[in-house]
C-alpha positions in Angstrom: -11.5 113.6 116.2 -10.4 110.3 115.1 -7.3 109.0 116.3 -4.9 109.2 113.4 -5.9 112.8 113.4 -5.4 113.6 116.8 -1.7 111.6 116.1 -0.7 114.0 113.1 -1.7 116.9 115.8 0.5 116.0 118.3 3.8 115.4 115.8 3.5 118.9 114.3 3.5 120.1 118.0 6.5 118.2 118.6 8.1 119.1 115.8 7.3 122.9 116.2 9.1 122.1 119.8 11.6 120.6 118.9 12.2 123.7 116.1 12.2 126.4 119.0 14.3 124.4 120.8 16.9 124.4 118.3 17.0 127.7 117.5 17.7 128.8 121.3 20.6 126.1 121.2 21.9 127.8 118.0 21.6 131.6 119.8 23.9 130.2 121.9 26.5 129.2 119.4 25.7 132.6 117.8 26.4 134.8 121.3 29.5 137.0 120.5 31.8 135.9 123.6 32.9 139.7 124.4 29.1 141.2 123.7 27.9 139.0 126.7 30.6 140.0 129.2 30.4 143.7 128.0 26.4 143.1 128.7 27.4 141.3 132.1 29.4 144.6 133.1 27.2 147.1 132.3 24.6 145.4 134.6 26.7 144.8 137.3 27.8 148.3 137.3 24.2 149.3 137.3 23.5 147.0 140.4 26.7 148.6 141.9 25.3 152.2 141.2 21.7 151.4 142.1 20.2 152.3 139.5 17.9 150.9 137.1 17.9 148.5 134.1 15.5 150.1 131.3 14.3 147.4 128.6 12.0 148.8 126.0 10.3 146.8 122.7 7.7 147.3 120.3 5.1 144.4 119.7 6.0 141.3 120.8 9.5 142.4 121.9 7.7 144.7 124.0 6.0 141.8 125.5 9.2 139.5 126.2 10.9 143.2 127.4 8.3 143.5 130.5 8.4 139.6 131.0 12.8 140.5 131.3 12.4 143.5 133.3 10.1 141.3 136.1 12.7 138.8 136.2 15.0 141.4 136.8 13.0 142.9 139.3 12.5 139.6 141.1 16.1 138.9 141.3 17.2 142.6 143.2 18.3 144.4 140.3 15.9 147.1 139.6 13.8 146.8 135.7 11.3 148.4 134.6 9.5 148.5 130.8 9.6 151.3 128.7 6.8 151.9 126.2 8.8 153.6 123.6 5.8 155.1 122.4 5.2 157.2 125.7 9.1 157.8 126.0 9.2 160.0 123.6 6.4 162.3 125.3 7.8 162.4 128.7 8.9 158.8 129.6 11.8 159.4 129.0 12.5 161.2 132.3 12.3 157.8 134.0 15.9 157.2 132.3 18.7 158.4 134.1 22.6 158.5 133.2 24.2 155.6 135.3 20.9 153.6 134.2 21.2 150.7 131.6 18.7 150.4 128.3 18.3 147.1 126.9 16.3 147.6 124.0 14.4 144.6 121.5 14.0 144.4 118.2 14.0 141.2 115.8 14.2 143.8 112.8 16.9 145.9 114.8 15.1 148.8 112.7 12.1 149.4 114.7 11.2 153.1 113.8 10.4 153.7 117.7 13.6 152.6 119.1 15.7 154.2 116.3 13.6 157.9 117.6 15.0 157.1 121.5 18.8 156.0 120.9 19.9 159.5 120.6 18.4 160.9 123.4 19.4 157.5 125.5 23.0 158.3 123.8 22.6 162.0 125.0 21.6 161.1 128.7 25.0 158.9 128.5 22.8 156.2 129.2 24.5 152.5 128.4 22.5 150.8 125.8 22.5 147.1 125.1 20.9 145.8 121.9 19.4 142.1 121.4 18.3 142.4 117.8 17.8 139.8 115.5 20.3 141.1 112.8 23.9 142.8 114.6 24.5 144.7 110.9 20.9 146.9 112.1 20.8 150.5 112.8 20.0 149.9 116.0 22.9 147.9 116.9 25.4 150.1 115.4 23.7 152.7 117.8 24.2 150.7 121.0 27.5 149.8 123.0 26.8 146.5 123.2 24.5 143.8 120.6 23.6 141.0 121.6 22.8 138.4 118.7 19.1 137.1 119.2 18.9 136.2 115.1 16.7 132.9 114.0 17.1 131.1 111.0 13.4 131.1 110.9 10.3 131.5 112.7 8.4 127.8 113.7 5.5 129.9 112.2 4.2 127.7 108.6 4.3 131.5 107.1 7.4 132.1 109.0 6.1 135.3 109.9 4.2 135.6 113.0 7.0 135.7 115.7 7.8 132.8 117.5 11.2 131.5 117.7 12.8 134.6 117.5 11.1 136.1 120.6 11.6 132.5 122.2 15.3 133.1 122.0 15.0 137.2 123.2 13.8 135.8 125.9 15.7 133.1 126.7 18.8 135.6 126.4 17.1 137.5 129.1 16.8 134.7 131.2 20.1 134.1 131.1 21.6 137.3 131.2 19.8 137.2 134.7 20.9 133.8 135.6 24.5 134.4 135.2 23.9 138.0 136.8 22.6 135.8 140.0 25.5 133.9 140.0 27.7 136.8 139.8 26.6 138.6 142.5 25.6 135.6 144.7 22.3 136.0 144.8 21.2 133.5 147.9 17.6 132.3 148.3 17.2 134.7 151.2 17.9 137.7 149.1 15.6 136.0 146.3 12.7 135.9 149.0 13.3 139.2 150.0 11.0 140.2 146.7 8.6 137.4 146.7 7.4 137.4 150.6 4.0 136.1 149.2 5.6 133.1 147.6 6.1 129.4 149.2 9.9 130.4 149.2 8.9 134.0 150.8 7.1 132.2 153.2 10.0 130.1 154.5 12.6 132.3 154.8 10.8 135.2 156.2 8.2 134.4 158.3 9.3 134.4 161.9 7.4 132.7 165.1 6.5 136.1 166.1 5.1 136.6 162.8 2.6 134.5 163.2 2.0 134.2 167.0 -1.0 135.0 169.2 0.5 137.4 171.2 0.7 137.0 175.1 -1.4 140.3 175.4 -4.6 138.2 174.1 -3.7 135.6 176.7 -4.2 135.5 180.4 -1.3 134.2 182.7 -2.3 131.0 184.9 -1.1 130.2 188.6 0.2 127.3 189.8 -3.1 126.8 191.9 -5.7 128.1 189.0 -8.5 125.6 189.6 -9.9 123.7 186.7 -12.9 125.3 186.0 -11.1 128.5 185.9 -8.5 126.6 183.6 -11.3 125.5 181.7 -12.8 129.0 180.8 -9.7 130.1 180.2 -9.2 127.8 177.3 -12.7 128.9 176.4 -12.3 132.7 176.5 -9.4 133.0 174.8 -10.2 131.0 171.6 -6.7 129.6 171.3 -7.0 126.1 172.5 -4.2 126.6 175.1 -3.0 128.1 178.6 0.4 129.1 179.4 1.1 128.6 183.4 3.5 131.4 184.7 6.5 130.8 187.0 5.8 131.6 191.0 7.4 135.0 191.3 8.6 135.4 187.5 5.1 136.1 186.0 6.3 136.6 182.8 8.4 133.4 182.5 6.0 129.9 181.4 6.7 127.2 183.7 4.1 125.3 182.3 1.6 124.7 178.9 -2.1 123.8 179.1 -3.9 122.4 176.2 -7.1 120.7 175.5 -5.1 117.4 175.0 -3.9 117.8 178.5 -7.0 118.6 180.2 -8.2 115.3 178.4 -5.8 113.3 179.6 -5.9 114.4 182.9 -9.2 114.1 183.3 -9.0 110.6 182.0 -6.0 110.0 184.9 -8.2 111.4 187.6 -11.5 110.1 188.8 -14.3 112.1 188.4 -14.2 112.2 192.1 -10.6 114.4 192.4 -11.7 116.7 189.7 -12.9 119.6 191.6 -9.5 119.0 193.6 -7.3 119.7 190.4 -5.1 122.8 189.1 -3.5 124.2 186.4 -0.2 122.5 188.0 -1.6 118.8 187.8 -3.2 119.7 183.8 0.4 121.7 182.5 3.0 120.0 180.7 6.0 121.5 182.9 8.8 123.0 180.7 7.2 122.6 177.6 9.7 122.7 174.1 9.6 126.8 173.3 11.1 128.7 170.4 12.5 131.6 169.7 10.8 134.7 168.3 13.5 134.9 165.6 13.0 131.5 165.3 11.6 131.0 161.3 8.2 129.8 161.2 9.0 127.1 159.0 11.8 125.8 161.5 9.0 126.0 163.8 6.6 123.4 162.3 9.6 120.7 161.1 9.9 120.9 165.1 6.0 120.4 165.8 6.4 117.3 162.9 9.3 116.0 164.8 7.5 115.8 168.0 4.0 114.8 166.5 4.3 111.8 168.8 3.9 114.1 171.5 0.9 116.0 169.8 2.3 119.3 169.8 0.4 121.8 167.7 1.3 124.8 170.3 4.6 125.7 170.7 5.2 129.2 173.4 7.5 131.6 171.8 9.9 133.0 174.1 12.6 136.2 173.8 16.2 135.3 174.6 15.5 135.4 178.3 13.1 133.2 178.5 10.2 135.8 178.7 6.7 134.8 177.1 6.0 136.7 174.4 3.2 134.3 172.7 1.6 130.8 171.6 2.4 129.6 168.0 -0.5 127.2 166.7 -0.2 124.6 164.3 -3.4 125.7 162.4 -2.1 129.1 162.0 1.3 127.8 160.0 -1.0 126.1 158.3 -2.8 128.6 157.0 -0.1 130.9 156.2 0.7 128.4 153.7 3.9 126.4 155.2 4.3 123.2 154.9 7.5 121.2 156.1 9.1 118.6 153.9 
């Protein structure tokens, strides 16, 4: 493609961009001040009640409606889509009285969601309407309209739907947006529902999450030998020994990994070798966490410390009892990563 081709390309793009662009800036000039805070209410009374936001469209409103109701959904306020096609053949039994209906239509005449209002209306159902025209049949058949209304679509035919379901949307983003803000959504709550997400990941996962747990791992004494030391570090496949205290076997007094049986081998000729225990390998009162400690927390500390080498950190409960080894590679490959 020659170049001067590919240049002419690239400005219609832009320009169809820049279009879309202006017409959600001009829905927001548009937005009826007391429509958006009646909208506002309705769904913070439906949070309050817990009960559900129902958004239903036709088309390509139907489309942006399920894209809504997952944002919803992924912000703690319950949504779900409504085919209006099935709702009128026993859908409709998902919609209940203190629920919300937020139904999508460019036209505002969509034959499907005209058929629904007054059965929505006869539930005593709140319906909110984002319609391109407010003077529609279906906005005189909702409590609330919200004005979604393009001068025209970016489309050359200005027919296939483009900026107008680019503004529906955008509305819905920010109808949830502000609902956030309202009812102080906090990233914890937001990870609540995405627990498979980087974000989940953070602000969930716990050391005990993640641990090897001290049932798959065998206690060593003080006076352990080293080849005992070293087929435990063998057996257990996790690259470390935990050293209990003398009479308080499930307290760690000490941390065994194959970096310290390196370096005490290295320290020791190979003359004294036979002569060494777990108590001359351990690193004595090694850095522990907590099991409520987040996993996340728990690797910015191993980072911290990476002079020291630590990529096994012991969890302990809040009195001090061993409870488990958390590994560097497995924080690793639960996905975490510190800053």
């Amino acid at each position: 493609m020659a170049a001067s081709s590919r240049s002419c390309s690239l400005s219609a793009l832009t320009r169809c961009l820049i279009e879309e662009a202006a017409a959600i800036a001009a829905s927001a000039q548009r937005l009826d001040a007391v429509q958006v805070e009646a909208a506002l209410d309705r769904l913070e009374a439906c949070a309050d009640a817990r009960a559900k936001l129902v958004i239903t469209g036709v088309g390509k409103s139907g489309i942006v409606a399920r894209k809504i109701a997952a944002t919803f959904s992924s912000i703690g306020l319950m949504a779900l889509y409504l085919n209006p096609l099935d709702a009128l053949h026993g859908d409709l039994g998902v919609v209940a009285p203190e629920d919300v209906a937020l139904l999508l239509s460019n036209s505002g005449e969509t034959q499907e969601l005209l058929e629904i209002l007054p059965h929505l209306r006869r539930r005593g159902t709140a319906r909110i309407a984002l319609v391109g025209r407010v003077d529609s049949t279906l906005a005189r058949g909702c409590d609330v309209v919200l004005d979604g209304s393009v001068d025209r679509e970016i489309c050359p035919l200005n027919l296939a739907p483009t900026a107008s379901t680019a503004v529906a949307m955008a509305i819905g983003d920010a109808l949830a947006a502000v609902w956030m803000e309202r009812r102080g959504i906090s990233p914890q709550d937001f990870a609540i529902n995405h627990p498979a997400g980087s974000l989940g990941k953070q602000l969930t996962l716990t050391a005990a999450d993640l641990m090897v747990p001290v049932a798959r791992l065998t206690p060593l004494l003080a006076e352990t030998p080293l080849p005992e030391v070293i087929a435990h570090l063998t057996a257990d496949g996790v690259g470390a020994c935990w050293v209990a205290q003398p009479e308080a076997g499930d307290r760690i007094w000490g941390l065994i990994t194959d970096g310290d049986l390196r370096r005490a081998l290295q320290q020791h000729s190979a003359q004294e070798w036979s002569q060494l225990t777990a108590a001359d390998l351990m690193t004595a009162d090694p850095i522990t966490v907590d099991e409520d400690t987040l996993a996340i927390s728990a690797l910015e500390q191993m980072e911290r410390n990476r002079r020291k080498a630590i990529a096994v950190l012991p969890v302990t409960s809040a009195d001090q009892r061993m409870l488990g080894l958390l590994r560097l590679h497995d924080l690793v490959q639960a996905g975490l990563t510190s800053a």
